[in-house]
N, C-alpha and C positions, 0 to 999 in steps of 0.2 A: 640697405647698404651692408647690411651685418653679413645676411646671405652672400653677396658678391663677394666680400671677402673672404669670407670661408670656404667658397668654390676658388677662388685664385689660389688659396692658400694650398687649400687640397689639392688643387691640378701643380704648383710648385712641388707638394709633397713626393708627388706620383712621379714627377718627371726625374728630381733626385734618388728617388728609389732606382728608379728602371738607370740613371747613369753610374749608379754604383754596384747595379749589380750587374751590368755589361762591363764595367771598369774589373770585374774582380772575375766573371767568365774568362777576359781576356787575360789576363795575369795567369792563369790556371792552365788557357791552351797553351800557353808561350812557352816554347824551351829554355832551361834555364842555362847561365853560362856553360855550365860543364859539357852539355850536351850543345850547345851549341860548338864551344872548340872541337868534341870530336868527330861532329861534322864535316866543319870545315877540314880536318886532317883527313876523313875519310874520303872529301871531295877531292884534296890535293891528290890524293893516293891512287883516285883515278873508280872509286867505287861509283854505280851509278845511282842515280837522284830518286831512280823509283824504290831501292833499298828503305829508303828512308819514311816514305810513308807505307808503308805497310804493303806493298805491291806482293811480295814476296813472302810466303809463308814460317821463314824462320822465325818469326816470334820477336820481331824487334822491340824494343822499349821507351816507347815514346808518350805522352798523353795526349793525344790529339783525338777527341772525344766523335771527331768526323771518321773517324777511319777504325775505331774498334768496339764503340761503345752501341753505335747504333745496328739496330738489324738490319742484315741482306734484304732486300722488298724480292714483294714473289714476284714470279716471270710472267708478263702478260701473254694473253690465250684468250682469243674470241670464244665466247660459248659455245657449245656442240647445242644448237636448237634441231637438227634434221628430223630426229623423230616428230618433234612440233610441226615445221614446215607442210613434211607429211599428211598428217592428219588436218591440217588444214588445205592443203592442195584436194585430198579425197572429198572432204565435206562438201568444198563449193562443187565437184565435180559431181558430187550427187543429187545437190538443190539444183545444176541445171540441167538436171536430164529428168528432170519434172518439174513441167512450169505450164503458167494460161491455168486451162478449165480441166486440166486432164488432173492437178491434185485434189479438185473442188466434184469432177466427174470422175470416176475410175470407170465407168462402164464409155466413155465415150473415148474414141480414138483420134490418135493425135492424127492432126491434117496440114499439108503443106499449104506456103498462101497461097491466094488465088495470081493465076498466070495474067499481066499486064501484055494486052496487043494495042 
């Protein structure tokens, strides 16, 4: 019994942790009044929306940890394998222009099959 309650306890523990520190992430993205009114003035004013998150390279000042804090991701690009492809296209073409008894004979000459009448 001691066990089960020490695991409820702990999974109670765990769960308060993680709601307090989502409670205190979100508190931290949030704009605070100030910058919310000059928002809205800037909204009235007729400024556009992309301004505000970071669209634009003047340097605006906001905390929203999505739009400055994380890196650029690099730009996807299938490998360049052709050298590979290459050398594998060559290989098979050379294992089959030797094949049968002519690798096991090098003295005997290769022969077409025989003719069906």
């Amino acid at each position: 019994m001691t066990r089960q309650a020490a695991r409820s306890i702990l999974t109670f523990l765990m769960v308060a942790v993680l709601v307090a520190v989502s409670v205190v992430s979100a508190s931290l993205m949030a704009p605070d009044r100030e910058t919310l009114e000059r928002q809205a003035v800037a909204r009235a004013l007729g400024t556009p929306i992309a301004e505000f998150c970071g669209v634009t390279e003047d340097g605006h000042d906001h905390r929203c940890p999505f739009c400055h804090k994380l890196p650029d991701p690099p730009r996807l690009t299938a490998p360049d394998a052709g050298r590979r492809i290459t050398r594998v296209i060559v290989d098979r073409l050379g294992r089959d222009l030797v094949v049968g008894h002519r690798h096991l004979r090098p003295q005997a000459a290769p022969r077409a099959p025989p003719r069906l009448t």
